[in-house]
Every structure is written in structure tokens, then in C-alpha cells.
PASEBA-1860 file (N, C-alpha, C; in nm, 3 decimals):
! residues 102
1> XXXXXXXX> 2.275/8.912/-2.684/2.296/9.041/-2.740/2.169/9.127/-2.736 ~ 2.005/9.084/-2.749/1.917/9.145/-2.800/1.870/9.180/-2.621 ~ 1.927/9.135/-2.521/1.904/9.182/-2.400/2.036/9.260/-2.380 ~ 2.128/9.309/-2.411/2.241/9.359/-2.402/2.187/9.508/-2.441 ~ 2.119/9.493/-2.559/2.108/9.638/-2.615/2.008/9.722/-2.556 ~ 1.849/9.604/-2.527/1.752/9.634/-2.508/1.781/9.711/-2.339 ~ 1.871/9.693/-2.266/1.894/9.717/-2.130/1.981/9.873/-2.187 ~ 2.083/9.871/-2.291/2.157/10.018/-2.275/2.032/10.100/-2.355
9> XXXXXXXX> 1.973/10.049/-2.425/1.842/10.149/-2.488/1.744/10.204/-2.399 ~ 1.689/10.126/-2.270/1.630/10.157/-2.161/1.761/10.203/-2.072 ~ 1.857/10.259/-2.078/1.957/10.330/-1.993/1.975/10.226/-1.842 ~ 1.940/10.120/-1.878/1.987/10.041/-1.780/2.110/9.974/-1.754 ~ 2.137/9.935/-1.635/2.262/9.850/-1.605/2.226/9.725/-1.706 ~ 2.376/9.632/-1.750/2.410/9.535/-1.850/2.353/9.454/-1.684 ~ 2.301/9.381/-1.748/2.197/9.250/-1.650/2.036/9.239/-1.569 ~ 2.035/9.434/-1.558/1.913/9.402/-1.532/1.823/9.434/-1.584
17> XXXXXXXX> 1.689/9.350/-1.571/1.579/9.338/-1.663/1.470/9.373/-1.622 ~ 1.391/9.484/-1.733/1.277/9.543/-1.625/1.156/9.463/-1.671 ~ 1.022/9.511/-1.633/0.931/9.477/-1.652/0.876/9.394/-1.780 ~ 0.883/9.548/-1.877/0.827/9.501/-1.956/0.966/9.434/-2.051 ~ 1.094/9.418/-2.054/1.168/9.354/-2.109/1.102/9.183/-2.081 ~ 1.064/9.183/-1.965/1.052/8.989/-1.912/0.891/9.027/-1.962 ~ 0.828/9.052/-1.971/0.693/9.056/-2.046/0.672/9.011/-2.191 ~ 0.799/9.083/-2.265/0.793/9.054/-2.382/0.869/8.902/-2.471
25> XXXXXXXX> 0.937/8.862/-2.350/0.968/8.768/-2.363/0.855/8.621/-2.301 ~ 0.807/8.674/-2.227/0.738/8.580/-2.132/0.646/8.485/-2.221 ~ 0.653/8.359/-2.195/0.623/8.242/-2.311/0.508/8.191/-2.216 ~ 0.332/8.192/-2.301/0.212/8.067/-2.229/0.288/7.928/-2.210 ~ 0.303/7.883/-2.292/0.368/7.770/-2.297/0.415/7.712/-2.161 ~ 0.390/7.674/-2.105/0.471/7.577/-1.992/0.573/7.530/-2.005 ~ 0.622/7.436/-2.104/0.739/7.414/-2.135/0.820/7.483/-2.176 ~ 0.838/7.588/-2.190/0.904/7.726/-2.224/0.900/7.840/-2.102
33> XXXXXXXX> 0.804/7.837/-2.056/0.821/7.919/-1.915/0.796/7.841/-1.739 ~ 0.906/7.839/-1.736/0.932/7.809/-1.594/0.858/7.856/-1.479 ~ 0.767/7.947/-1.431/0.676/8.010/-1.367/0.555/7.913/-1.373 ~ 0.511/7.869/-1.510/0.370/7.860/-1.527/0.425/7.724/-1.516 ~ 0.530/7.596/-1.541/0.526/7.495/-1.520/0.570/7.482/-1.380 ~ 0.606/7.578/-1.302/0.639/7.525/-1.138/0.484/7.521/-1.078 ~ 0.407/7.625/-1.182/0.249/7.635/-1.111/0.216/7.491/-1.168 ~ 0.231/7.469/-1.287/0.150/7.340/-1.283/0.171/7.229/-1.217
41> XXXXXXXX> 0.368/7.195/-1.217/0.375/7.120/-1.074/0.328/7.067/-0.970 ~ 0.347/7.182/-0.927/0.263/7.268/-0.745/0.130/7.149/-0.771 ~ -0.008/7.235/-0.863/-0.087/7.197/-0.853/-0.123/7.060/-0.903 ~ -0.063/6.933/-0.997/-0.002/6.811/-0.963/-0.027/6.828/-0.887 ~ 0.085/6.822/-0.793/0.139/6.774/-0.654/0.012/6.733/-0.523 ~ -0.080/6.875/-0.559/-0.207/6.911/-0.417/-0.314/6.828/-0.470 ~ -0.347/6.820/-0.611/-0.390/6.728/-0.671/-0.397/6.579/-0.606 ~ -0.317/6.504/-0.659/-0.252/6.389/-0.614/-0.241/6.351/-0.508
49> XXXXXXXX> -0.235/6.471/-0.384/-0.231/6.421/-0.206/-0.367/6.436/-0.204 ~ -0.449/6.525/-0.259/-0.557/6.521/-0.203/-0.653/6.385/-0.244 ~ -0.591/6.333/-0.415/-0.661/6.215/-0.439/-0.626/6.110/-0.335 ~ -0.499/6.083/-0.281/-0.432/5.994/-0.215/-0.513/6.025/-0.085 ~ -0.577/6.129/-0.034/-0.628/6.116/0.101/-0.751/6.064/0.111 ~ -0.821/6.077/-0.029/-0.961/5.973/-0.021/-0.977/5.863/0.002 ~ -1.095/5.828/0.069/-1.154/5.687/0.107/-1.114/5.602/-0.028 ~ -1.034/5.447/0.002/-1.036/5.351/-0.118/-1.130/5.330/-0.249
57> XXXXXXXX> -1.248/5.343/-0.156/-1.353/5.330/-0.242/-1.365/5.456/-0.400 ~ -1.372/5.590/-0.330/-1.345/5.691/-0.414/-1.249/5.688/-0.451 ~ -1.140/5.727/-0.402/-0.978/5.684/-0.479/-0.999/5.618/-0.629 ~ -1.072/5.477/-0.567/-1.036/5.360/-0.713/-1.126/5.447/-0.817 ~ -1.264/5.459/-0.823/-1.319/5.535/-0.901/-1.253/5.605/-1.005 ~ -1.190/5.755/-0.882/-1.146/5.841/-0.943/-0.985/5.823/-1.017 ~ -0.902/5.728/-0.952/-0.808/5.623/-1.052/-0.858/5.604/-1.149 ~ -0.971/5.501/-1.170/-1.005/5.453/-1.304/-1.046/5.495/-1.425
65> XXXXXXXX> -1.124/5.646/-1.377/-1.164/5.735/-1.464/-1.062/5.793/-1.490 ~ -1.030/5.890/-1.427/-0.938/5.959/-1.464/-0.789/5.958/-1.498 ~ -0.746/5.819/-1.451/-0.611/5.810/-1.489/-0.589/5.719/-1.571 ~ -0.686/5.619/-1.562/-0.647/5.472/-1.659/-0.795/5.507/-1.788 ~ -0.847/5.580/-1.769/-0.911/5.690/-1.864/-1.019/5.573/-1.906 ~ -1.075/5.479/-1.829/-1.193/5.402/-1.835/-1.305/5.469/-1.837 ~ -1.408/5.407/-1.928/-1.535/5.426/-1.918/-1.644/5.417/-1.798 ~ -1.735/5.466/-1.782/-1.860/5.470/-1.666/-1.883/5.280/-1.674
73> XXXXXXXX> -1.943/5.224/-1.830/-1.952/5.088/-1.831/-1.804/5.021/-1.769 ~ -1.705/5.038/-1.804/-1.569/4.972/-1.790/-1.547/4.982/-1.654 ~ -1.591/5.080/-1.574/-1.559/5.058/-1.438/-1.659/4.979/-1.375 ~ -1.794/5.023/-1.429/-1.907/4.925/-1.331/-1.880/4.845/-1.408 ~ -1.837/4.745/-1.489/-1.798/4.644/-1.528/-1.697/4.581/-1.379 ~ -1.586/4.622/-1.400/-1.486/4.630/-1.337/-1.511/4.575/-1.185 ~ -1.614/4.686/-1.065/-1.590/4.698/-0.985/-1.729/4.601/-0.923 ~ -1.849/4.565/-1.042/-1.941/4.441/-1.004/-2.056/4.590/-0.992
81> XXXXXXXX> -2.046/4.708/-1.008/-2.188/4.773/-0.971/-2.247/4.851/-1.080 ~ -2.345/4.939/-1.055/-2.401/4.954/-1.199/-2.355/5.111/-1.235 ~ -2.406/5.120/-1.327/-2.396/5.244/-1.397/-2.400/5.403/-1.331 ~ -2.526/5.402/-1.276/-2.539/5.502/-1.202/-2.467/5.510/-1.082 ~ -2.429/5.386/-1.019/-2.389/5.391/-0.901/-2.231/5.459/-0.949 ~ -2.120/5.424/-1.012/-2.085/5.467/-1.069/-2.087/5.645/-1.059 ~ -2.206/5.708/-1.159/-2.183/5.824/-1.184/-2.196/5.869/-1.036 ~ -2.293/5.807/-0.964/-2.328/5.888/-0.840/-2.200/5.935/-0.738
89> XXXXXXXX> -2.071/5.836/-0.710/-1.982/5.786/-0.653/-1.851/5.861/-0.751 ~ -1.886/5.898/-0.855/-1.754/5.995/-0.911/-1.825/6.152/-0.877 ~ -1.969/6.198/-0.922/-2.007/6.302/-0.880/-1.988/6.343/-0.710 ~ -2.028/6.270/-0.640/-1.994/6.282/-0.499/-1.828/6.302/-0.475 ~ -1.757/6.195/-0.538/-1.615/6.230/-0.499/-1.542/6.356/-0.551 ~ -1.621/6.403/-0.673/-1.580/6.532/-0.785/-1.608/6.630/-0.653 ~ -1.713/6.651/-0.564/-1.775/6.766/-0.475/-1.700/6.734/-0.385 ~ -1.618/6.642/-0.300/-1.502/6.638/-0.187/-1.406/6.693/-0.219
97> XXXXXX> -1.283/6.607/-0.383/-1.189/6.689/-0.395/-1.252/6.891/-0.441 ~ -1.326/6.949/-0.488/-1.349/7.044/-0.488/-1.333/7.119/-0.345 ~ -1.432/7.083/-0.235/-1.389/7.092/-0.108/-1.246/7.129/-0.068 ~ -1.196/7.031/-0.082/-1.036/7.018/-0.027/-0.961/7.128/-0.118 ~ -0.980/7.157/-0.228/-0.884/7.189/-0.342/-0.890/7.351/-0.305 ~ -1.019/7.405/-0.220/-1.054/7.531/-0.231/-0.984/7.618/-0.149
END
């Protein structure tokens, strides 16, 4: 109804919706607006191929950190190397996917 009226008050046809009618409705929310969650999708999606196209080595890293949400110790635990090697080997892989993502 409140788009029924808002369309004969703007002297418009019953269905269509102008600008600022979808403006004022338009929700941040992602889960409420369909636009901004197909964008977040999308970018998932380029995300994820681009992690999937890295060398094993980076891959696991950036798996471990970021998805299984391990620590710098917990991975060089993990993978037998040290600490820095570690940061060095997520910083380096952080500057490839950037690369690719651009």
C-alpha cells in the first residue's frame, strides 16, 4: 500500500518506482538488500579463485590464518618453521593476492 500511494502522490504509474522511492527504502544491510549481498557474493567468489590459484605453499598459510583463524605460533607450530618465516610468507602472499585482486 505505502508504494501504491507513494507512486499516485509522485503522479506515477501503479508499479513504477523512481529514484528516490528505491533510495528510501534501500537497506546497508546485506541481508536485507540484495544488490550489496550479490556484491558481496561476487567478491567471495574472486576471492576464493584467486586463493585457489596460489602456490600450495601460500595457499596453506593463507588457509590457516585466515580461515581456520590460527595463530602466527599455531601455524609455525604446525608447518615445522619459525615465526618470522611465517609472517614473511603471509606478507608476501597478502602483496600477490592484492596483485591479482586489482
Amino acid at each position: 500500500h505505502v508504494c501504491y500511494h507513494t507512486c499516485q502522490k509522485n503522479n506515477s504509474q501503479y508499479g513504477l518506482v523512481s529514484d528516490e522511492m528505491l533510495f528510501s527504502i534501500y537497506d546497508e544491510k546485506t541481508d536485507r538488500n540484495p544488490e550489496a549481498h550479490a556484491m558481496q557474493q561476487d567478491e567471495r567468489s574472486t576471492l576464493q579463485q584467486a586463493v585457489d590459484e596460489l602456490p600450495a605453499t601460500e595457499k596453506q598459510i593463507i588457509i590457516m590464518k585466515y580461515y581456520n583463524q590460527m595463530t602466527i605460533e599455531d601455524i609455525a607450530s604446525a608447518l615445522g618453521i619459525s615465526r618470522s618465516t611465517v609472517k614473511r610468507r603471509l606478507a608476501d602472499t597478502q602483496k600477490s593476492l592484492k596483485k591479482k585482486l586489482r
